[in-house]
N, CA, C and O atoms as a GROMACS GRO file, in nm:
protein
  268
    1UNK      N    1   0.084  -0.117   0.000
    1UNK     CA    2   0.000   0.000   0.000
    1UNK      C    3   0.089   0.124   0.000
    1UNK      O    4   0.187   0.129   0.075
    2UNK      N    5   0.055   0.231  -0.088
    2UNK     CA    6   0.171   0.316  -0.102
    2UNK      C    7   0.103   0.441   0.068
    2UNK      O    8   0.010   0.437   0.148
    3UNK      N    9   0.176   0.496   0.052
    3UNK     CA   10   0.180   0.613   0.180
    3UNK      C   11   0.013   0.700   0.155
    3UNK      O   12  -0.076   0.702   0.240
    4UNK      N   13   0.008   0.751   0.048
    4UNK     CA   14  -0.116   0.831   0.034
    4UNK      C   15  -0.251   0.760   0.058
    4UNK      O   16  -0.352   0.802   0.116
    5UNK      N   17  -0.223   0.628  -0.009
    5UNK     CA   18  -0.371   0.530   0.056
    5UNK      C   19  -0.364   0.492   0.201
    5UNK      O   20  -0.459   0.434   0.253
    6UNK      N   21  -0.269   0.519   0.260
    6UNK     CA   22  -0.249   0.488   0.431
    6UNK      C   23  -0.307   0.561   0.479
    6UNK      O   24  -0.415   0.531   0.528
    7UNK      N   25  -0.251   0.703   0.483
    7UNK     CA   26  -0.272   0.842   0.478
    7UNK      C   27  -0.434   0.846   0.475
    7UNK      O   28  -0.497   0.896   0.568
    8UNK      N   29  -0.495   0.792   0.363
    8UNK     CA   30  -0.634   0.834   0.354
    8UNK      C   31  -0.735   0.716   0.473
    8UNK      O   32  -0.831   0.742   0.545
    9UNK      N   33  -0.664   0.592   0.450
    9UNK     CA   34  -0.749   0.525   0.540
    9UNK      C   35  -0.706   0.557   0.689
    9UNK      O   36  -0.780   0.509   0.776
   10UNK      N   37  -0.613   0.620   0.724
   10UNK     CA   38  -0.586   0.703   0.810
   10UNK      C   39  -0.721   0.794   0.871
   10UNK      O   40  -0.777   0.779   0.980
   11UNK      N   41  -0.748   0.875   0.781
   11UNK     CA   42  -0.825   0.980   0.780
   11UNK      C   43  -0.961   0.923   0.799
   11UNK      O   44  -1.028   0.949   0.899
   12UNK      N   45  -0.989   0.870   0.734
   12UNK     CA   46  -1.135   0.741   0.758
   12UNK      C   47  -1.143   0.713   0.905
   12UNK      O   48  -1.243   0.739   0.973
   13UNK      N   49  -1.025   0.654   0.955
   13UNK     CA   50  -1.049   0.588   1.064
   13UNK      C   51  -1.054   0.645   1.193
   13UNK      O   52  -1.107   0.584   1.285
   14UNK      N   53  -1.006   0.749   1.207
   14UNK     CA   54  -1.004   0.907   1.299
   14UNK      C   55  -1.142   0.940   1.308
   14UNK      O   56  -1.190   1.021   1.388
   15UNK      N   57  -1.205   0.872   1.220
   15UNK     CA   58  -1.352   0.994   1.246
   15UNK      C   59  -1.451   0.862   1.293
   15UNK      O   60  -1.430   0.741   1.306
   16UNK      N   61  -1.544   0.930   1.308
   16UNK     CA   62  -1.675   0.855   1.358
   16UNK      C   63  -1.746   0.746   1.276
   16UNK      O   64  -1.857   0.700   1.299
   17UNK      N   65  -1.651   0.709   1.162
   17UNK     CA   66  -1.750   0.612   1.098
   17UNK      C   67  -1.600   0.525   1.109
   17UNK      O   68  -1.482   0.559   1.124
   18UNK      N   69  -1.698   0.341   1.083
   18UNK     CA   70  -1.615   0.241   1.100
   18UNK      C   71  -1.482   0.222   1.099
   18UNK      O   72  -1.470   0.189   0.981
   19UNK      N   73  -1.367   0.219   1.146
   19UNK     CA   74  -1.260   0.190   1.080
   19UNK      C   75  -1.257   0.065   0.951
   19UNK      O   76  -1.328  -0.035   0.944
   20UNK      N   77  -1.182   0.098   0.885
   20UNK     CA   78  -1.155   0.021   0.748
   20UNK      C   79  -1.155  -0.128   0.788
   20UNK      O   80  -1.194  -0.217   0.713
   21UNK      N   81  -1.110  -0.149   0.906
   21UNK     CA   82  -1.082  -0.294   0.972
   21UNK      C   83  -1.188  -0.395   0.992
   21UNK      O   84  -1.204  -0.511   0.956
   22UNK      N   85  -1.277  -0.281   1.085
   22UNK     CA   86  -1.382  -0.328   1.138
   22UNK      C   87  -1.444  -0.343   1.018
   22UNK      O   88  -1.425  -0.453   0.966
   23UNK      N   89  -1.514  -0.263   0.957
   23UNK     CA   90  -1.617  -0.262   0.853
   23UNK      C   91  -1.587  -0.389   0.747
   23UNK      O   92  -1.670  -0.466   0.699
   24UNK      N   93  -1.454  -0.387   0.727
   24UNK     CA   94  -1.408  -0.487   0.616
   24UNK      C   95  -1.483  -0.643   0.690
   24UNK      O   96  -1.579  -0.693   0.630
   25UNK      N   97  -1.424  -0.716   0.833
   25UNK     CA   98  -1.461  -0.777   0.900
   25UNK      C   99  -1.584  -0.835   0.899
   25UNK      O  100  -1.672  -0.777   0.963
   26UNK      N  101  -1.619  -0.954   0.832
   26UNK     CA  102  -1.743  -1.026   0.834
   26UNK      C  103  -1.843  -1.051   0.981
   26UNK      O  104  -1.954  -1.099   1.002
   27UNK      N  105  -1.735  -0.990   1.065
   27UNK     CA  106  -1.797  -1.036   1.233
   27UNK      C  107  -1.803  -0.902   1.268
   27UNK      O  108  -1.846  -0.878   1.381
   28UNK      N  109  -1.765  -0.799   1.188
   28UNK     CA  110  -1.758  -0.636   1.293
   28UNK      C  111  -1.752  -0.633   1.418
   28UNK      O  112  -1.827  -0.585   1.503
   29UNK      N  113  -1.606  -0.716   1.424
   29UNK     CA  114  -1.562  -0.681   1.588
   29UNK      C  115  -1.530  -0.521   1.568
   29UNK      O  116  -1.503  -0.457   1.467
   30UNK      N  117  -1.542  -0.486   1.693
   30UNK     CA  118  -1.493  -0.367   1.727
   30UNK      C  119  -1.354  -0.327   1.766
   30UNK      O  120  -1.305  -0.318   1.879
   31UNK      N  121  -1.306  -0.306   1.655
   31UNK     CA  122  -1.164  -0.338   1.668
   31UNK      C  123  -1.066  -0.236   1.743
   31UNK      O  124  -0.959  -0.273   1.791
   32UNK      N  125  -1.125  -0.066   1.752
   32UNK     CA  126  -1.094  -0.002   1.811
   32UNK      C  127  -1.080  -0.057   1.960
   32UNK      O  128  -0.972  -0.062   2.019
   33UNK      N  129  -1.203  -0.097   2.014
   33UNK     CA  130  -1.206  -0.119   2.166
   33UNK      C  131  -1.138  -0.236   2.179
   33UNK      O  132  -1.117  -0.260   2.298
   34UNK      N  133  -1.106  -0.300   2.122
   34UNK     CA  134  -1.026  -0.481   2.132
   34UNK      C  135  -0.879  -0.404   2.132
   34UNK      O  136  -0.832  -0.412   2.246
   35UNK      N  137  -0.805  -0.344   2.058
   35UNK     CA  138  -0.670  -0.296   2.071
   35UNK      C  139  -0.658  -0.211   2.183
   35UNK      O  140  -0.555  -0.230   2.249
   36UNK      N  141  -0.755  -0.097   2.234
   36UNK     CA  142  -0.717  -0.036   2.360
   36UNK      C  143  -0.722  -0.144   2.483
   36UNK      O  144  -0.641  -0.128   2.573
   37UNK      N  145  -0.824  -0.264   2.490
   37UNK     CA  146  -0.837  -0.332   2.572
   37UNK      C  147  -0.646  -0.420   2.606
   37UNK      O  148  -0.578  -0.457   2.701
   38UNK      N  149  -0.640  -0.414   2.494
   38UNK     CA  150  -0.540  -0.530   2.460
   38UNK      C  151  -0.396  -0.428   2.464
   38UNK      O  152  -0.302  -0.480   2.523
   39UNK      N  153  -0.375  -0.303   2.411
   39UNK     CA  154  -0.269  -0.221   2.456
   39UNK      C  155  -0.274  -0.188   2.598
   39UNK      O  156  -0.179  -0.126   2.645
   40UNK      N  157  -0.377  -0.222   2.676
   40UNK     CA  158  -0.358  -0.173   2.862
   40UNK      C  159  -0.377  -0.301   2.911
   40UNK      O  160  -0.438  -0.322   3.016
   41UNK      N  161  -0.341  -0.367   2.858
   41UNK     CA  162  -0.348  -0.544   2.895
   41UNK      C  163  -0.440  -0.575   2.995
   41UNK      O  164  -0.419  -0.638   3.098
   42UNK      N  165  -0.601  -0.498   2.934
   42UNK     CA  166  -0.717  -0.557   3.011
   42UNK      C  167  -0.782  -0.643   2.892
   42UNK      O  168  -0.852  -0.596   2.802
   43UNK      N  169  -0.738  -0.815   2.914
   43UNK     CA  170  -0.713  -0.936   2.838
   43UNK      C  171  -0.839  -0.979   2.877
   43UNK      O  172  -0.885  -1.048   2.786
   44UNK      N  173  -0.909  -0.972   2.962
   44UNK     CA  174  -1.032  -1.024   3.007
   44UNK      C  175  -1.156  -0.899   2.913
   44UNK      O  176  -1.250  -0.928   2.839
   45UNK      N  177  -1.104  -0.764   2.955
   45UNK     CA  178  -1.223  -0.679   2.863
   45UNK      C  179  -1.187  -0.715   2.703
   45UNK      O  180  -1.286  -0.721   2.631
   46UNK      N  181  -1.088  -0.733   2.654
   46UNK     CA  182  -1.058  -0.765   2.492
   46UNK      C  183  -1.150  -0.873   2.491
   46UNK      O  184  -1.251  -0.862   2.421
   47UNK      N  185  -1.136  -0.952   2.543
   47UNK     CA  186  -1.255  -1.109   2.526
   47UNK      C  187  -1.368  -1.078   2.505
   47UNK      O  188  -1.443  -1.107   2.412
   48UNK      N  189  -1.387  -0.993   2.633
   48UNK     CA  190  -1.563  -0.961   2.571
   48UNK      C  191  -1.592  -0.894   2.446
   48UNK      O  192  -1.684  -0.924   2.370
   49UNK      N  193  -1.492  -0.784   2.426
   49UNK     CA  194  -1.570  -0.709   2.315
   49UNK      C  195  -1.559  -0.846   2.202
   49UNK      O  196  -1.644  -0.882   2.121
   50UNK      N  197  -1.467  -0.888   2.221
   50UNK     CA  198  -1.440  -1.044   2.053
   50UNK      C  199  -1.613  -1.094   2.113
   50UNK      O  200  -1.702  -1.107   2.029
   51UNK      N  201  -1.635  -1.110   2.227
   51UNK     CA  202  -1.774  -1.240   2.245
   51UNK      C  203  -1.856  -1.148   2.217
   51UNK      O  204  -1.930  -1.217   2.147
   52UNK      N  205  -1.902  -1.046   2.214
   52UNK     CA  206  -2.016  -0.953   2.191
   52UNK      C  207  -2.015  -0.988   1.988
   52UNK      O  208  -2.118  -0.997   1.921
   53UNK      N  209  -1.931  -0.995   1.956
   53UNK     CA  210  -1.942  -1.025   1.781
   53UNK      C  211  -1.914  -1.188   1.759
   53UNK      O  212  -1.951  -1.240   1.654
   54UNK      N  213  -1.853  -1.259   1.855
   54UNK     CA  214  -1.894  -1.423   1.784
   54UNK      C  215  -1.867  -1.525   1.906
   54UNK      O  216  -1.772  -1.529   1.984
   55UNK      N  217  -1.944  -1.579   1.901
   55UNK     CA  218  -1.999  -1.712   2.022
   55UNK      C  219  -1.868  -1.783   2.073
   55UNK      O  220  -1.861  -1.823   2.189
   56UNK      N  221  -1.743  -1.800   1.966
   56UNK     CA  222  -1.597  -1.852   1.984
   56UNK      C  223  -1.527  -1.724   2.007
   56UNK      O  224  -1.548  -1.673   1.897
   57UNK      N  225  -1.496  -1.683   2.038
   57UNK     CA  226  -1.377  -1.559   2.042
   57UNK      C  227  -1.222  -1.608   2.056
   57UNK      O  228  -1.125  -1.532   2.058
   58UNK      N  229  -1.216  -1.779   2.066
   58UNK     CA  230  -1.107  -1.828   2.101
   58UNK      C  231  -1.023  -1.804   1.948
   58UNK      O  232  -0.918  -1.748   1.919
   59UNK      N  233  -1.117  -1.872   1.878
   59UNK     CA  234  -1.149  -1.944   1.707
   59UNK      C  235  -1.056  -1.827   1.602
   59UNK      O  236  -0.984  -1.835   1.503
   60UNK      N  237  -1.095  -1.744   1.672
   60UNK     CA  238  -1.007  -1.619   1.577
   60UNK      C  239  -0.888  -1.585   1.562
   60UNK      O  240  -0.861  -1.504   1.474
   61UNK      N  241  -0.791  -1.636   1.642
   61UNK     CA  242  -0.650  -1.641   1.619
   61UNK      C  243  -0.622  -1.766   1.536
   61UNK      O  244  -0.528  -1.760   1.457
   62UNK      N  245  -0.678  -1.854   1.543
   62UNK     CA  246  -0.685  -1.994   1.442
   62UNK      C  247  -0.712  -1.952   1.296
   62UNK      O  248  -0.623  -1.945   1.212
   63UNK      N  249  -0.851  -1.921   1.270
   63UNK     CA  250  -0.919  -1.934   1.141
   63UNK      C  251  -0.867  -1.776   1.051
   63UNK      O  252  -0.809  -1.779   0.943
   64UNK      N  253  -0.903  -1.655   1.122
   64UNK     CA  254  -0.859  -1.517   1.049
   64UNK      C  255  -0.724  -1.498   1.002
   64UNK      O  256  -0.629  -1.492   1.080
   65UNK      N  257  -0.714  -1.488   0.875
   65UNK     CA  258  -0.544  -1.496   0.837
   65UNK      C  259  -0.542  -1.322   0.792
   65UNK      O  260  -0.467  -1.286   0.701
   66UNK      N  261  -0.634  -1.217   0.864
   66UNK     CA  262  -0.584  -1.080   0.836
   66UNK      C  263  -0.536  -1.039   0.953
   66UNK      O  264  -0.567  -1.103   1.053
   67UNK      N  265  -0.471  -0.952   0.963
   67UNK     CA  266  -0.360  -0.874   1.105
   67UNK      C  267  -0.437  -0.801   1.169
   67UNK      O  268  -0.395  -0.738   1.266
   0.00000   0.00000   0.00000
């Protein structure tokens, strides 16, 4: 991905509508709140937000091959 398309999904994701991540995501985890959970290593709140979008939350480090 060159710098200017970063740059723009950058800009997307700053604002109030989906990040590119989430939205892309067949499960629309909430991916914002899963990385803050998971950058302050509250590992128990990251779980929930994954179980609030799918019944396994384990399953997703297995099956999802996106970052």
């Amino acid at each position: 991905m060159e710098r200017n398309e970063l740059r723009d999904l950058e800009r997307r994701c700053i604002q109030e509508e989906l990040p590119y991540c989430q939205a892309a995501c067949p499960l629309k985890v909430d991916v914002r709140a899963f990385c803050a959970a998971m950058a302050e290593r509250r590992f128990d709140e990251a779980k929930k937000v994954l179980s609030k979008a799918m019944s396994f939350p384990e399953i997703l480090g297995r099956i999802c091959d996106h970052p």
